[in-house]
C-alpha positions as CSV (number, residue, x, y, z in Angstrom):
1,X,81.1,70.1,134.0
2,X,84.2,72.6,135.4
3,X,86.4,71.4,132.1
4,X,83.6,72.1,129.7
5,X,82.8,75.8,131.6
6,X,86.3,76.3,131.3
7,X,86.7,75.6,127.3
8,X,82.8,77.7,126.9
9,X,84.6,80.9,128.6
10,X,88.1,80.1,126.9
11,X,86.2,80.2,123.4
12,X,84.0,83.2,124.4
13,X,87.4,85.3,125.4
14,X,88.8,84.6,122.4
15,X,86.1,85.7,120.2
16,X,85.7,89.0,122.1
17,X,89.1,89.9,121.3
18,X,89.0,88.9,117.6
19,X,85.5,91.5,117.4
20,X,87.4,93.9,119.7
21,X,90.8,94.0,117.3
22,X,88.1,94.1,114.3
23,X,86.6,97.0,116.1
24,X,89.8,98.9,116.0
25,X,91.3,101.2,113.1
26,X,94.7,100.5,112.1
27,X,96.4,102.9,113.6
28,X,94.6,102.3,117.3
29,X,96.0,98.6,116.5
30,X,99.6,100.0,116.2
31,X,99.2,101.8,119.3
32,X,98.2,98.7,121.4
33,X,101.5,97.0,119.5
34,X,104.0,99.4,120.1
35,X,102.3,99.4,123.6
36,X,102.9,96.0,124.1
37,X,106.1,96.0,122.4
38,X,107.7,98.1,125.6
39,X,105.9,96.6,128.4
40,X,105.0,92.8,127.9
41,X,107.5,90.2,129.2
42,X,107.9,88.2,126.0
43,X,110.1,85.8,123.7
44,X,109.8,85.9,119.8
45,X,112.1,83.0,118.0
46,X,112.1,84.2,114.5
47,X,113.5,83.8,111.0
48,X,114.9,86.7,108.8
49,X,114.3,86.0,105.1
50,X,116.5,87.8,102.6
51,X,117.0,87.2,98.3
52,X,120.3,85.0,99.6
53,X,120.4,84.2,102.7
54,X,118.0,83.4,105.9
55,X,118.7,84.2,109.6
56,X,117.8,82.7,112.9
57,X,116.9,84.9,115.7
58,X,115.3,84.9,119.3
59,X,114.4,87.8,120.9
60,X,113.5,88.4,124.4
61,X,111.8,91.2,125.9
62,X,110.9,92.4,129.8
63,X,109.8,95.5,131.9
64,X,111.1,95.8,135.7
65,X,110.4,98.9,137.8
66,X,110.5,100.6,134.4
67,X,114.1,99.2,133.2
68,X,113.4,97.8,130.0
69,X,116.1,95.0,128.8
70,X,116.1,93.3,125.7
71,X,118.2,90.3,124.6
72,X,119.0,89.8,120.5
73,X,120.4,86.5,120.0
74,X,121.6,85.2,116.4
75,X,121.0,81.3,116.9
76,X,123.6,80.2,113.8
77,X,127.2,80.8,113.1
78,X,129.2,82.5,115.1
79,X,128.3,84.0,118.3
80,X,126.4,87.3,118.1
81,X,124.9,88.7,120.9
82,X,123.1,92.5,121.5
83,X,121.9,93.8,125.1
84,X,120.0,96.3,126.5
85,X,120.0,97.2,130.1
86,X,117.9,100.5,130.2
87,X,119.2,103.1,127.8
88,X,122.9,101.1,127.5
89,X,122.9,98.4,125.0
90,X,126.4,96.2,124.4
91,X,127.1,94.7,121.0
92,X,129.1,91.5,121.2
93,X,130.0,90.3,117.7
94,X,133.1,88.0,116.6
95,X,136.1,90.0,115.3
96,X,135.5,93.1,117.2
97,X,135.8,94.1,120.5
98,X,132.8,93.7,122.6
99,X,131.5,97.7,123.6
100,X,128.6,99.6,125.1
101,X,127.2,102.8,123.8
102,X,124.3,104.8,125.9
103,X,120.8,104.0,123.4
104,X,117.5,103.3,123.9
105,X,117.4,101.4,120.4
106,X,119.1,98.2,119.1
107,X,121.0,98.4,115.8
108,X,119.8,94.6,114.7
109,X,117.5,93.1,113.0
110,X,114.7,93.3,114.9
111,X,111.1,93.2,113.7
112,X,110.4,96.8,112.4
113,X,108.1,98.9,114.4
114,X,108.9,97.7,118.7
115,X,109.5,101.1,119.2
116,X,107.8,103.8,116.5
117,X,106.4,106.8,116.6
118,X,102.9,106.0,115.6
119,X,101.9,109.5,115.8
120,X,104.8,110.9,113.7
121,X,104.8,108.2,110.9
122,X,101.1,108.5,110.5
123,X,102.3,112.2,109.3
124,X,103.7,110.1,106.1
125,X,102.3,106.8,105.8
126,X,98.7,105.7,105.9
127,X,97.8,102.6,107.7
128,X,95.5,100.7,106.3
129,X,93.7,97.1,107.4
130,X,94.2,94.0,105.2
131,X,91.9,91.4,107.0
132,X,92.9,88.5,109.2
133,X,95.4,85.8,109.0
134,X,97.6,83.2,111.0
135,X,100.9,83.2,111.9
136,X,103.1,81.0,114.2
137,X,99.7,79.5,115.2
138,X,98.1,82.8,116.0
139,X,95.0,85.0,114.5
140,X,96.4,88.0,113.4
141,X,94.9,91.4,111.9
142,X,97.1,92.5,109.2
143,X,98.1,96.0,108.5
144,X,100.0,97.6,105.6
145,X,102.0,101.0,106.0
146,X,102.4,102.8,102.8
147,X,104.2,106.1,102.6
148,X,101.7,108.6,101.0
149,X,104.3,110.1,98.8
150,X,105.5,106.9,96.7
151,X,108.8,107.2,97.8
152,X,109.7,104.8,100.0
153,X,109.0,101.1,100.9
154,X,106.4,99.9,102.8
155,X,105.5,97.1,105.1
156,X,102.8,94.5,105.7
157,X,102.5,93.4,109.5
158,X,100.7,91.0,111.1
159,X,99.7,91.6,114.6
160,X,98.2,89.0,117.2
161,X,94.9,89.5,118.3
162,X,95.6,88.3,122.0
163,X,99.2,89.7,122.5
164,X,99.0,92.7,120.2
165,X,102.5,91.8,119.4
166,X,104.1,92.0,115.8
167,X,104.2,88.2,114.1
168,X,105.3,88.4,111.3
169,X,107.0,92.1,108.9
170,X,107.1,91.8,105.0
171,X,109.0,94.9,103.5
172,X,107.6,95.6,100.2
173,X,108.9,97.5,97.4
174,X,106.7,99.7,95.0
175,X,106.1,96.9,92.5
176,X,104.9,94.6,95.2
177,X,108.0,92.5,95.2
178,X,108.7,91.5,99.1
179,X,112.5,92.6,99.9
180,X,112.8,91.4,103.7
181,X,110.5,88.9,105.9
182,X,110.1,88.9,109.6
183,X,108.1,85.6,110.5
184,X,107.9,84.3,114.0
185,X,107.9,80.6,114.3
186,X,106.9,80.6,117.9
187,X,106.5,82.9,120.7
188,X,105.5,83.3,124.3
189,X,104.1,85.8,126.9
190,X,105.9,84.8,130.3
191,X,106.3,87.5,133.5
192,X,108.6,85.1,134.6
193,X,111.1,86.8,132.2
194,X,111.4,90.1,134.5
195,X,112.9,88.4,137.3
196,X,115.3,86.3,134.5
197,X,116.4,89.5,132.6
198,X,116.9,91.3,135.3
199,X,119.8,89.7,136.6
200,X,121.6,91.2,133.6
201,X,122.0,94.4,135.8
202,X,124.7,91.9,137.5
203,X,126.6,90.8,134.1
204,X,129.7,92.8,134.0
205,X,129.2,94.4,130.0
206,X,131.4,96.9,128.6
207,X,132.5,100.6,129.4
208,X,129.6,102.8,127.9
209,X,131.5,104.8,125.1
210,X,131.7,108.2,124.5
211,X,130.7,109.3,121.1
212,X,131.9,111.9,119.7
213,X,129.5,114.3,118.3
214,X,128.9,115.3,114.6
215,X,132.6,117.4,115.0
216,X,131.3,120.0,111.9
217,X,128.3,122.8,111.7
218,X,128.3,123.6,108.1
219,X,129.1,122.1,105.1
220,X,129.6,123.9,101.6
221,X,126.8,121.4,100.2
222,X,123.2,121.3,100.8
223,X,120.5,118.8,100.0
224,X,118.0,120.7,97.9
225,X,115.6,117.3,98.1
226,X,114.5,114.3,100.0
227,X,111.2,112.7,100.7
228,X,109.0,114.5,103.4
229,X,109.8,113.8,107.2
230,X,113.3,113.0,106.7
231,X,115.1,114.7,109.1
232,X,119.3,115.2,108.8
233,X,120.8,114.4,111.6
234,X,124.8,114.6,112.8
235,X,126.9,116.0,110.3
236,X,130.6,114.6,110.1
237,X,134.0,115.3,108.1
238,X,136.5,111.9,108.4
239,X,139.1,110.4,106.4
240,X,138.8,107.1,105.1
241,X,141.6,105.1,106.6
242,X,143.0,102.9,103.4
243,X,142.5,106.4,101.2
244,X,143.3,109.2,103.3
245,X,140.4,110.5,101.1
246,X,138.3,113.4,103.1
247,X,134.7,112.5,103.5
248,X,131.6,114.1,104.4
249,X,128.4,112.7,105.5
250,X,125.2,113.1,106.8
251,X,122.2,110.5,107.9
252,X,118.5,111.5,107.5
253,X,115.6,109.2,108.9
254,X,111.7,109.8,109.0
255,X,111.6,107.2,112.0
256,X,111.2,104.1,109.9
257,X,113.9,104.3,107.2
258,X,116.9,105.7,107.1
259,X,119.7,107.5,104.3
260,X,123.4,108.8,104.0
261,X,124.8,111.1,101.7
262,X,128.3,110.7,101.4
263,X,130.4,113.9,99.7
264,X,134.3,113.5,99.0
265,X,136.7,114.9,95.7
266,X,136.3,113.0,93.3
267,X,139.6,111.0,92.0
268,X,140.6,107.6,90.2
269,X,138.6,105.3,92.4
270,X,135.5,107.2,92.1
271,X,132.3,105.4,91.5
272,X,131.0,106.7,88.1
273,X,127.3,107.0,88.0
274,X,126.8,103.7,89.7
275,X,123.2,102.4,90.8
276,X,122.7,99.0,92.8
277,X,120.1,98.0,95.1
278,X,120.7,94.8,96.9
279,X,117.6,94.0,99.2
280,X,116.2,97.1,101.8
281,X,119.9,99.0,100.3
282,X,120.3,101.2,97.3
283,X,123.5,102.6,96.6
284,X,123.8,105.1,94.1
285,X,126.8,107.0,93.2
286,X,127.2,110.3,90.8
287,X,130.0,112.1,89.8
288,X,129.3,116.5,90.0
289,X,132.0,118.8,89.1
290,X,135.1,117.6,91.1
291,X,133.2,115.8,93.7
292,X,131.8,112.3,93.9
293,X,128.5,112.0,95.7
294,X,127.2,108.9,96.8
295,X,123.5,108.4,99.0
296,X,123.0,104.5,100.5
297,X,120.2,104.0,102.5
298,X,116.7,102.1,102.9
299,X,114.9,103.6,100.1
300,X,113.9,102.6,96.3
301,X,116.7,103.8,93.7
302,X,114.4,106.6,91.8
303,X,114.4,108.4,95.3
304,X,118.2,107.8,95.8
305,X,119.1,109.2,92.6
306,X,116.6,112.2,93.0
307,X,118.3,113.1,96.4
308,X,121.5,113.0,94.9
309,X,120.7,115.4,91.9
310,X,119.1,117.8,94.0
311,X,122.8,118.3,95.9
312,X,123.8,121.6,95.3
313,X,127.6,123.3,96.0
314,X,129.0,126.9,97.5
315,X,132.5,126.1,96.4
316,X,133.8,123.3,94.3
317,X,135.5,121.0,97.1
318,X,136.1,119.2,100.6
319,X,138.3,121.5,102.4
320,X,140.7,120.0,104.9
């Protein structure tokens, strides 16, 4: 009698939270996942589907008197390893020294929206509900976010009903065709994982480094266009070390995607009015006046080659 009390009030738990998540708008459902993102102590193993190629990753998640550590681990080839301890997280990666710089965000492939400014994105994308589904073993609402402007990709996620956690992330272009996919194989929710992850406080990572700052104000370029709620961020003057060439650049994001535009003279190695996309990237080089500009970033080539012909000059070159 206890056993079949137990399986009534399982059953009847589990459909109040399937009506409860149908309840919900799309955007209150990527509330509850980004909320759950930051403060649930949880693994994800999961693969990462490209055109050529397919990746292996477990991720591990936990919350201790409000330290948040996270644990990216690439479970083929060569040992790759990212941490975060707080707002430090350590890159270990074969051929390169292993270092620490002070972020509250990985750099890897994790699946797209853990830590997203609902709010802000809903200035530029609409979310919109899909229905239900499974994945890894799990009833999911799906969700799409679609930028409202047409100019950018979009994504398809699929978000347990229990957990609120994100199960599975297709990246979609404008024609439909998927470019990326994010699919859990398994998962689970474990408090255990606090106490575990928390003993990486005592592993002895790399020095934080100290990044230099964007080391320029102004530039004699200016961006005349780019999709709205892409923001520039640092702007920086190097030379390229095999070319000694001079090189400006500047990275713009609208919190989900992200661009460069690179300016530099122009001179025999230039890239002539080249367009590829391979995957999420576009690269898109143009040749104007004497100097070569080239904008790479997560966005569909149209846009890429619009941001680039809106670049406008005050004087004709790089100065050193």
């Amino acid at each position: 009698m206890k056993k079949i009390l137990i399986s009534v009030l399982a059953l009847f738990s589990l459909h109040v939270t399937q009506a409860f998540a149908e309840e919900l708008s799309a955007e209150a459902l990527l509330h509850q996942m980004n909320d759950a993102s930051q403060h649930l102590n949880y693994e994800l193993s999961y693969i990462l589907l490209k055109k050529n190629s397919i990746e292996s990753l477990l991720y591990r998640h936990a919350r201790q008197d409000e330290q948040q550590f996270a644990h990216l681990i690439y479970l083929s080839g060569p040992v790759r390893e990212v941490i975060r301890r707080g707002n430090e997280v350590s890159y270990i990666e074969p051929g390169v020294e292993p270092f620490t710089i002070e972020s509250g965000t990985m750099v890897a492939p994790t699946i797209p929206m853990l830590n997203s400014d609902v709010a802000k994105l809903g200035q530029y994308y609409d979310f919109v509900k899909m229905g239900r589904a499974r994945e890894a073993g799990a009833a999911c609402q799906v969700l799409r976010i679609v930028p409202k402007d047409g100019l950018r990709y979009s994504y398809v996620l699929w978000i347990d009903e229990h957990s609120s956690l994100p199960l599975r992330a297709d990246l979609v272009d404008r024609d439909g065709e998927v470019l990326e996919q994010y699919r859990t194989i398994s998962y689970s929710i474990n408090d255990q994982l606090a106490t575990l992850m928390s003993g990486l406080n005592k592993v002895q990572l790399p020095e934080v480094l100290s990044l230099p700052k964007g080391n320029i104000q102004q530039t004699f370029w200016t961006v005349g266009w780019k999709p709205d709620g892409f923001q520039p961020l640092e702007l920086n003057r190097y030379r390229m070390a095999m070319t000694e060439r001079l090189v400006e650049s500047q990275m713009f994001s609208d919190g989900l995607f992200n661009f460069s535009v690179y300016v530099s003279v122009r001179d025999d190695h230039s890239l002539k009015g080249q367009l590829v996309r391979q995957g999420r990237r576009t690269l898109h080089s143009v040749i104007n006046g004497d100097n070569e500009i080239s904008v790479v970033g997560d966005i569909p080539p149209a846009t890429a080659q619009r941001i680039a012909q809106s670049i406008t000059f005050s004087r004709t070159e790089v100065s050193p």
